[in-house]
N, C-alpha and C positions, 0 to 999 in steps of 0.2 A: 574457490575458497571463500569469494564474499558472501555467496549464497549461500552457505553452510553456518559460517559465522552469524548469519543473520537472523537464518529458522533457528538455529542451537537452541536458546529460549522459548519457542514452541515446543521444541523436541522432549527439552527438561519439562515444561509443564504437563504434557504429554502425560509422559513417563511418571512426577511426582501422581498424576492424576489417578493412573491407573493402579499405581501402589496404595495413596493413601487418600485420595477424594479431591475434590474442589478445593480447600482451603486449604492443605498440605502444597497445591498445585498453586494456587494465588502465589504463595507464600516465595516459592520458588520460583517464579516468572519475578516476581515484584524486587527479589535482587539481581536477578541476571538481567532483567534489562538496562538497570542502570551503570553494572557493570558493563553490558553490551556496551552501551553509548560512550563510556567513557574509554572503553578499548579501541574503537572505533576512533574515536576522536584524536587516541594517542598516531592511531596510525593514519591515519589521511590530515590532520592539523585543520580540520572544518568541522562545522556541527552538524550531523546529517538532522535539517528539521523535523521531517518526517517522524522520524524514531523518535526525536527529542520530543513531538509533542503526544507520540502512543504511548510514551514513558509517562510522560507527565497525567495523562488520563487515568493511565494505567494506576498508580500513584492512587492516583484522587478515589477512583472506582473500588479501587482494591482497599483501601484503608476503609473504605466507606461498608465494603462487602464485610470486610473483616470486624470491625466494631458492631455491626448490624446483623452477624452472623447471614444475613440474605445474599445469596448469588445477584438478584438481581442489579444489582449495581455494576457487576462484571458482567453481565448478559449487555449491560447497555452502551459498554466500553465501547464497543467497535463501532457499533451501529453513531454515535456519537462522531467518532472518528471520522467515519468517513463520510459522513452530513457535513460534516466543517468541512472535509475536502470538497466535498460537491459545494459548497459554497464558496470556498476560496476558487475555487474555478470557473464559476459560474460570474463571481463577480471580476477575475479579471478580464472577461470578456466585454465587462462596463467600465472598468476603473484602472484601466490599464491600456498601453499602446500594445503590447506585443500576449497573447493570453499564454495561461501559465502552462498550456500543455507543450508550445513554441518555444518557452525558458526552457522545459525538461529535456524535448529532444537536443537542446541546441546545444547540452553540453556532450552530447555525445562528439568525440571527433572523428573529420573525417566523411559527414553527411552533408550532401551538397542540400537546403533545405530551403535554398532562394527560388526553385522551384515549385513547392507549396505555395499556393496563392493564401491572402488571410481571408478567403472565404474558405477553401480548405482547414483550413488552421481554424476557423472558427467551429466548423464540423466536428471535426476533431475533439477540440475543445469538450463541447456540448456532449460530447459521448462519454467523455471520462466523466460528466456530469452526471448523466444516466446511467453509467456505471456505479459511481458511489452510490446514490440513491438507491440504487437496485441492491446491494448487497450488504446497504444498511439493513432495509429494510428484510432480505430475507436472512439477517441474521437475528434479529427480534422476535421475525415470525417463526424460527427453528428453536429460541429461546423459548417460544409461550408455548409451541405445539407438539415439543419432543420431548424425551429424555431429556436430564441432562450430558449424558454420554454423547449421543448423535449430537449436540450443539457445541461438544467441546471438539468433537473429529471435525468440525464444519470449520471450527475456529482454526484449528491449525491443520487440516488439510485441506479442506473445500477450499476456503479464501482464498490459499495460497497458489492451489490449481485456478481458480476464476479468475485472480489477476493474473493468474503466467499465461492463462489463453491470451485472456482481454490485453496484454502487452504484446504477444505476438502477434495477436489478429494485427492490431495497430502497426508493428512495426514490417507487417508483409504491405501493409496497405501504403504505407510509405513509400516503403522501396519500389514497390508498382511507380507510383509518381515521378519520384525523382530516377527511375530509369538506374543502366548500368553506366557510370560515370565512366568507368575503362572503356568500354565500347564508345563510349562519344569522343574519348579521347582518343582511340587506336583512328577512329573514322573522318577526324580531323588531318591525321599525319600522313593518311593516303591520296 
């Protein structure tokens, strides 16, 4: 259900896209997301930041697209985006005891995560680094060198499959690590 909740406003710009262009489509993302965030907020009682601050870009990029009639200000939303995450990760690996990828998984419950060493955990780290980077950058470059159609399928499908890989890959590579906790516990009680 959260995953649905959360593509919905890909889904609607999507769909406004393909009916009525880019700026029918801006138009329609730029109130569902803030709708989103504030639906979201009512039901969990936190601010998911994440969204809060693709909202906010979003916002910024989109008013800008729209005054400027130029897409390119929305071409550079994401890429934007996720430069700041590659930064924000990059620098808690300096400015931080614990890095920010060690905050995300830890609020999963239920993972035993004392396991990961924090040269692991810095690894780790640094990949969601070269992730953002990576998918900044080739959303810019499908911004300059496509259609606009191929760049808006990249925006709401491509990303969203390259971070469901890049989240799995990660959370197989984990669970390798920290092993099957029931089996260490069943091999305890014999």
């Amino acid at each position: 259900m959260n995953l649905l909740f959360e593509f919905l406003p890909l889904i609607l710009f999507f769909g406004a896209f393909l009916y009525k262009g880019i700026y029918a489509a801006l138009i329609v993302l730029m109130v569902a997301l803030p709708i989103g965030l504030f639906v979201k907020y009512l039901r969990t009682h936190a601010l998911d930041k994440m969204y809060l601050w693709s909202t906010i870009l979003l916002l910024i990029a989109g008013g800008l697209t729209l005054y400027f009639r130029n897409p390119l200000f929305l071409y550079w939303k994401p890429t934007v985006l996720y430069w700041l995450f590659a930064i924000a990760f990059l620098g808690s690996q300096f400015f931080s005891k614990v890095p920010l990828v060690q905050k995300m998984f830890g609020f999963i419950d239920g993972l035993n995560l004392e396991k990961i060493t924090s040269a692991q955990w810095s690894k780790l780290n640094f990949s969601w680094v070269l992730f953002f980077v990576g998918v900044g950058a080739l959303n810019i470059y499908v911004a300059y060198n496509f259609e606009q159609a191929t760049w808006v399928k990249l925006k709401v499908f491509g990303m969203t499959a390259l971070m469901f890989v890049f989240i799995l890959a990660q959370t197989m590579w984990i669970a390798k690590i920290i092993g099957n906790d029931d089996a260490d516990t069943e091999q305890e009680h014999d």
